[in-house]
C-alpha positions as a Python dict, from the first residue, in 0.01 Angstrom:
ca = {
    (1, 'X'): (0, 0, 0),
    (2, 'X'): (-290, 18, 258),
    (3, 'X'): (-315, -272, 445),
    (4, 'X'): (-584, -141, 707),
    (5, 'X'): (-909, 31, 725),
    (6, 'X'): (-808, 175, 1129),
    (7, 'X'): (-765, 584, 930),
    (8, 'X'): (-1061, 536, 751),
    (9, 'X'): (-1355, 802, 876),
    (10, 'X'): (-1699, 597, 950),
    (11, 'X'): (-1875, 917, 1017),
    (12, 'X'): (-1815, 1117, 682),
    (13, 'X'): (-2086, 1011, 412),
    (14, 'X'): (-1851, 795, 135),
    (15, 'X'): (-2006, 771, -155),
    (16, 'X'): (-1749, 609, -390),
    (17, 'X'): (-1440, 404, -270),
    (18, 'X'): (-1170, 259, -446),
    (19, 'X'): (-886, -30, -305),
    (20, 'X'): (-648, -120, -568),
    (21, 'X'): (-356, -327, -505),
    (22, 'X'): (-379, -307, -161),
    (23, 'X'): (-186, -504, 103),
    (24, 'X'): (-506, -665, 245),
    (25, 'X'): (-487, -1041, 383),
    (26, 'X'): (-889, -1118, 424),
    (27, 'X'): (-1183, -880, 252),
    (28, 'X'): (-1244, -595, 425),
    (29, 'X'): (-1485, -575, 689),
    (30, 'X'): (-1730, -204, 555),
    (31, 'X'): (-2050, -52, 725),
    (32, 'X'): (-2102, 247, 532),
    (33, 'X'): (-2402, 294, 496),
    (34, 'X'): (-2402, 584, 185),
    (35, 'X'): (-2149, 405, 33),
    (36, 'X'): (-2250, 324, -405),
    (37, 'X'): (-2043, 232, -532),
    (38, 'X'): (-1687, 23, -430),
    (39, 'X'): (-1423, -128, -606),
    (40, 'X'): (-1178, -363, -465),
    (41, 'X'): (-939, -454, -743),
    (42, 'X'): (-610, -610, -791),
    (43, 'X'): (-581, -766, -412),
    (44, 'X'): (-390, -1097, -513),
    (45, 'X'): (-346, -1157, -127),
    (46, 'X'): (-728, -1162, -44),
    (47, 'X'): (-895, -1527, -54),
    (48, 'X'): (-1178, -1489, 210),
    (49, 'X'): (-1472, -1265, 204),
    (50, 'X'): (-1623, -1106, 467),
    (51, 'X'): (-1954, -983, 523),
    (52, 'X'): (-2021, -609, 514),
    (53, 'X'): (-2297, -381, 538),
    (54, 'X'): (-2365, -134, 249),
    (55, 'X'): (-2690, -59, 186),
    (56, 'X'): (-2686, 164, -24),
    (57, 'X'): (-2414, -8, -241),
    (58, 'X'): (-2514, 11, -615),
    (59, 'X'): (-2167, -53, -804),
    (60, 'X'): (-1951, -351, -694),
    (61, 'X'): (-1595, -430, -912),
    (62, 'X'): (-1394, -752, -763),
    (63, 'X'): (-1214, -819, -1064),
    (64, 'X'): (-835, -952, -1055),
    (65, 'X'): (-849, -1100, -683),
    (66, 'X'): (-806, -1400, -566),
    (67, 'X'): (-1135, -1446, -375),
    (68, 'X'): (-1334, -1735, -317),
    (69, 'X'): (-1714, -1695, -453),
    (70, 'X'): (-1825, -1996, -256),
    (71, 'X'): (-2000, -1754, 18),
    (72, 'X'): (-2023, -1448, -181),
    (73, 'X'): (-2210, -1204, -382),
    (74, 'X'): (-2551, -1208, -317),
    (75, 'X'): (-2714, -889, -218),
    (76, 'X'): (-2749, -1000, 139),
    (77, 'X'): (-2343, -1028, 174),
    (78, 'X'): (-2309, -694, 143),
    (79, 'X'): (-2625, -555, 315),
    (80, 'X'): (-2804, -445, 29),
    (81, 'X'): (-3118, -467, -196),
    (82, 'X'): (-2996, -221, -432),
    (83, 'X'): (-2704, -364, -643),
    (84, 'X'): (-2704, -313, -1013),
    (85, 'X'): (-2346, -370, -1104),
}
């Protein structure tokens, strides 16, 4: 039931991060820059995305949300030149 990102440490090198069924209103707002691979699943109250910076993202799931694609998922959304997935 996380509905913020306030706990979550910026400094410490994430490599892998999962949200599911969160209580999220709008798509979290990242900048981690070793972050590969994220998945943000199962987050029926999120509509609107939000850009983020990931660089080094490789590995994206946004399955079972209820985002709007209109704006979203080119590599340049999240900051990245890398993503495979």
């Amino acid at each position: 039931s996380l509905g913020s990102l306030q706990a979550l440490l910026k400094d410490f090198r994430w490599q892998h991060l999962e949200m599911i069924n969160c209580d999220f209103d709008k798509f979290p707002a990242l900048e981690l820059r070793s972050l590969k691979k994220f998945v943000f699943t199962d987050n029926k109250d999120v509509s609107s995305f939000t850009k983020t910076e990931l660089p080094s993202l490789q590995y994206l799931d946004l399955k079972r949300n209820h985002l709007s694609f209109k704006t979203c998922c080119s590599h340049t959304d999240f900051g990245t030149t890398n993503l495979k997935h």
